[in-house]
N, C-alpha and C positions, 0 to 999 in steps of 0.2 A: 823679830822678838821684841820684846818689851818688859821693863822692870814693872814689877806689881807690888811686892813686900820684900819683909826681911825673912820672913819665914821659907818664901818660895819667889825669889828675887826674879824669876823669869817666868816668861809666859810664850807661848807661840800664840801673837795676833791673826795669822793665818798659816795653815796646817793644810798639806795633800789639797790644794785648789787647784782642779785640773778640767777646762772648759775651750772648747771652739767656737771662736763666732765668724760666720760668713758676711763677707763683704753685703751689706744693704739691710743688714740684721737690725731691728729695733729688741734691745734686751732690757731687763730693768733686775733692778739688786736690792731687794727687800731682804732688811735685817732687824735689830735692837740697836740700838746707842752703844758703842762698843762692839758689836760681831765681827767689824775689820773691812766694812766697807768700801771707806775714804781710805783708808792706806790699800784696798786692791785699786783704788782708782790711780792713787799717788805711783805705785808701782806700775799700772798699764802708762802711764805718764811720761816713765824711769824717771819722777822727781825721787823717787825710793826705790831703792836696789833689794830681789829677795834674799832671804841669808841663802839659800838652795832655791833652785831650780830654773827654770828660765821664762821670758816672754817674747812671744815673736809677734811683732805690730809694724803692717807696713803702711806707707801712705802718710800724709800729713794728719795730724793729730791737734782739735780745737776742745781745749778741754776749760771747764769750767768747775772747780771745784773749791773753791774759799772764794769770799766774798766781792776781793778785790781782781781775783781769775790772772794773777801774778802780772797785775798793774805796779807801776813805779809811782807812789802819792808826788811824789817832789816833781815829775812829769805832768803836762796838760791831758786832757783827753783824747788831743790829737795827736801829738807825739807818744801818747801811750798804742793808738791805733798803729801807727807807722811801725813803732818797735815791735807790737806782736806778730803784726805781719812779717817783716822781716825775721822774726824767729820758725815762721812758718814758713820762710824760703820763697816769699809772694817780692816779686817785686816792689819798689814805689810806686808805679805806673799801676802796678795792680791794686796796689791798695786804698789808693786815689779812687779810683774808680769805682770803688765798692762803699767808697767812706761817706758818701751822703746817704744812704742806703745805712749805715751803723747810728748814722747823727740822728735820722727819721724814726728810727726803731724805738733809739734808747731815748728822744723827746729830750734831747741837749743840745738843740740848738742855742740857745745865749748861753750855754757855761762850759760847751767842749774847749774854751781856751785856756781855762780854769786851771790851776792842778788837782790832781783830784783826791789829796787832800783835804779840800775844801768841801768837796759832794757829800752828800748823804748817803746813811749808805742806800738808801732808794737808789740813788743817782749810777755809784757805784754797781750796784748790782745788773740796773738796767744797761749799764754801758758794755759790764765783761758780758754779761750773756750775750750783748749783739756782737762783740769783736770776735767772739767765739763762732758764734753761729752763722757770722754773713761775708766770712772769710773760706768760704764753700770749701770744710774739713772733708778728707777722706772719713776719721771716724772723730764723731762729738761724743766725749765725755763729759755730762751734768749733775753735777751734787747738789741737789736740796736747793736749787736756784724756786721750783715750784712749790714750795713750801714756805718759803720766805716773802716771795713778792705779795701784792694785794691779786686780789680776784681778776682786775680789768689786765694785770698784767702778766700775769698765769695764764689765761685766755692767748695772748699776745704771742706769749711763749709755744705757748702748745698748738697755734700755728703755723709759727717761723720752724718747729719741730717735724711738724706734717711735710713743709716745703723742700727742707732736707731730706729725709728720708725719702721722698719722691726722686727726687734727685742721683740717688743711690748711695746718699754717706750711709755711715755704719753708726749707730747710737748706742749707746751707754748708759742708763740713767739711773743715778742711785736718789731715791725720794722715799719720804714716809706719807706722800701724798699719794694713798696705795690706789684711787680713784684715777688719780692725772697718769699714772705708772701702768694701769690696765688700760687707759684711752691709747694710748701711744706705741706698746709693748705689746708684740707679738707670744716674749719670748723670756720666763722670770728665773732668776736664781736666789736663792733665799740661803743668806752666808748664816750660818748659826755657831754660835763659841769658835770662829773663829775657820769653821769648817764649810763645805759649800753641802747643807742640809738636803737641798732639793734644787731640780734643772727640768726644765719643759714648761709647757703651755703655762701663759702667765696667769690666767684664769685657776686653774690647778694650783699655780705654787703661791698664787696670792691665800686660795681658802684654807691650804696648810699652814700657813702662816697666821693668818687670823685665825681657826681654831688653835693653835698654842698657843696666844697671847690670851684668848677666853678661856680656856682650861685652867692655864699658871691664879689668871683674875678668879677663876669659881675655887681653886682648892686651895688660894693663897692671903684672899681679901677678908680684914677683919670689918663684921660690918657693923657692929655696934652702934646699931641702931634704936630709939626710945622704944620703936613697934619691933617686936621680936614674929619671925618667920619661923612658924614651926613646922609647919609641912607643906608642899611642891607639888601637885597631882597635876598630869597631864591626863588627860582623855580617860575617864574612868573607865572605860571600853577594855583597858588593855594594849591594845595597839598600840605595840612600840615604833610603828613608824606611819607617818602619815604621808597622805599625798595632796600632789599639787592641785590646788583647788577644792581641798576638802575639809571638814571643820577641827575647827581646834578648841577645846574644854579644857581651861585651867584652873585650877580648884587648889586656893590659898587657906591656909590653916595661920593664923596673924593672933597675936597674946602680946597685949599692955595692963599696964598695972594701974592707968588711970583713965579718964576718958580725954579721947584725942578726937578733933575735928580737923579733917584735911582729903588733898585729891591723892586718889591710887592712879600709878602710871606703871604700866607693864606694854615694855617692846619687844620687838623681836629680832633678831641681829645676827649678819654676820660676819660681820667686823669686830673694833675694839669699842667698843661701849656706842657706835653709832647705832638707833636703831633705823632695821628698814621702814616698820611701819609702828604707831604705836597708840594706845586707846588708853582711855583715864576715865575716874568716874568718883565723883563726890561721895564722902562716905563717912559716918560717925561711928568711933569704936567704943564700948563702951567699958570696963572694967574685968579681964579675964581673957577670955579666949574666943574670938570670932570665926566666923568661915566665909568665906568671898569665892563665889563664882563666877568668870568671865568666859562668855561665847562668842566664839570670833567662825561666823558661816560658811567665811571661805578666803582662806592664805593662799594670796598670790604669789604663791613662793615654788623654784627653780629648785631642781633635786640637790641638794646637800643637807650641811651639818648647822642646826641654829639652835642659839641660846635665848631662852628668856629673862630679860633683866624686869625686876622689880623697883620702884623708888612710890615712897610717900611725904607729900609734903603737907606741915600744917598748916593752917590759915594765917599763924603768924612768920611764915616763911622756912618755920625750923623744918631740919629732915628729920622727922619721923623714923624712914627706912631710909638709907643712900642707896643710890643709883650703885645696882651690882648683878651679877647674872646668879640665876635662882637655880636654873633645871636647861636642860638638853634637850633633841630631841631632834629627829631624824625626817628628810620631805624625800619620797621619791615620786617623780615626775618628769617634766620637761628639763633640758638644759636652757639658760639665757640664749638670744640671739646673737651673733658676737656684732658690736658695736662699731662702726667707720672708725675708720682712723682719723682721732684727735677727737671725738666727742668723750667726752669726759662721763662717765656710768654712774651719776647720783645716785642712785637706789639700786637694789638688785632683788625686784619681783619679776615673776612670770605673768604677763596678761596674755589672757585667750582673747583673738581676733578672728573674724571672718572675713574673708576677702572675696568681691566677687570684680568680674569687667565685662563691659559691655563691646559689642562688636565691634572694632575700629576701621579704621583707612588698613589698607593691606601692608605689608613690610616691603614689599615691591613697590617702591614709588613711581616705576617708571613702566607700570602697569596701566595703561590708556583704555577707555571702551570705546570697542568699534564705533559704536553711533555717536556723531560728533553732537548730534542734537542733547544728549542727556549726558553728553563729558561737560562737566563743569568750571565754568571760565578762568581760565590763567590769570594771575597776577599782571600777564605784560599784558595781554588781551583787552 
């Protein structure tokens, strides 16, 4: 529980959360800023105790979730290594052994003598997620370490990630990097006001997820824009739902009160304002009410739920329209392919492939032809 006001001084931060993970499980915990998280990590942790009910976590636990991953600043980074291990019941001897292996990761070689204190948090961040990670946990808990770091060390991350979980730890990862959170996660729960919203395939509980946050954005955002949007046609056809690989007609009803000169940009998304793909096209409005038609021949787009965002900018850089979603609109077709473990899912279209193969060497290698004249010479031969 948690004080909130005076009016209604309490709150439950988390409420009926009730979840099994199997040993070797990669799970990931998409929410908002506040749904309660970092306190179910704190709590699988027991740095926080629930007011009711219980947690049952066996095995060693390398968890990463504030910045410093309950380092001591006044300690070097080597004696912070030695203390975490011994917190984790690893011997000296064992922790020695793995510590150049942490020095290599985190790229502290001249300042592991340091305290760390003195690090950046770059520094800082890259050292707890290696004492965490290469102190071979039964199960890794990670908070937002992949959202924090740069590109080359998120990469970094989401290998040393793959290497574990090969391994057979159990992962934990709570990110709003909902991209690095589907490369790695088999398996998503999506904590909502505090409650556990949705459980299963992470793919599933990411596109619930991202449709509520588009929804709240279409019925919630003032757009207040110089170009007023006065009406959203999809497909004059009718057809309320399209499919994959088939065309899409969007027909803009746009009223200014002056003449504007600037580029029209309409994406298509299904995430929070990223789009998947998106098309622009130079354009002068002149005084009243215009109509804009754009033809898109063929959306590489996977069966679900997408939004189209509109944004216009003028020539002297002002927004016109701001970047906001306009209209809905439904794809059935193929599902995505699901992605190796650790590659990270940039975009989410469907492209059609053809695949063909030519005759090969037989799967029997040790399949010989009688006639030694036309068997083809060995290597040792």
């Amino acid at each position: 529980m948690g004080r909130i006001n005076r009016t209604n001084p309490w709150r439950w931060v988390l409420r009926d959360i009730d979840f099994e993970i199997q040993p070797g499980d990669a799970v990931g915990i998409v929410g908002i800023n506040g749904a309660g998280k970092t306190t179910l990590l704190k709590i699988l942790t027991q740095v926080m105790y629930p007011t009711s009910g219980k947690v049952d976590l066996t095995g060693k636990v390398g968890a990463l979730i504030e910045l410093r991953g309950g380092m001591h600043p006044d300690l070097s980074g080597r004696e912070n290594a030695l203390l975490y291990g011994s917190l984790m019941g690893l011997g000296r001897k064992e922790v020695v052994r793995r510590f150049d292996d942490i020095v290599d990761f985190a790229q502290l070689a001249g300042a592991i003598d340091r305290q760390v204190k003195f690090f950046s948090s770059g520094m800082q961040m890259r050292l707890g997620f290696a004492i965490a990670a290469f102190m071979n946990p039964d199960v890794l808990l990670v908070d937002e370490v992949l959202a924090v770091g740069d590109a080359w060390f998120q990469q970094r991350c989401l290998d040393r990630i793959r290497d574990v979980l090969q391994q057979g730890t159990t992962l934990v990862l709570v990110s709003h990097d909902l991209a690095s959170v589907e490369s790695v996660c088999r398996r998503g729960l999506w904590i909502r006001n505090g409650m556990l919203n949705a459980d299963g395939p992470i793919r599933d509980v990411l596109a619930g997820y991202r449709k509520s946050v588009e929804e709240f954005s279409f019925e919630n955002l003032n757009h207040g824009g110089i170009v007023r949007i006065i009406e959203v046609q999809l497909n004059e056809s009718g057809n309320p739902i399209l499919e994959s690989h088939g065309f899409l007609d969007i027909k803009l009803l746009l009223q200014t009160f002056e003449r504007e000169r600037g580029r029209l940009y309409i994406g298509v998304s299904e995430g929070p304002g990223t789009p998947t793909f998106l098309v622009s096209t130079e354009l002068i409005l002149e005084e009243g009410d215009t109509t804009m038609r754009c033809h898109i021949d063929n959306i590489p787009l996977p069966r679900g739920r997408y939004f189209v965002w509109i944004c216009m900018e003028a020539v002297d850089d002002r927004k016109l329209i701001p970047w906001h979603p306009a209209a809905t609109f439904e794809v059935f077709g193929s599902d995505l392919d699901h992605a190796p473990l650790g590659i990270v899912r940039l975009s989410s279209v469907h492209v059609k492939s053809d695949w063909s193969q030519d005759i090969g060497f037989p799967l029997d290698a040790n399949v010989v032809n009688d006639n030694d004249s036309e068997r083809p010479a060995s290597p040792v031969d």
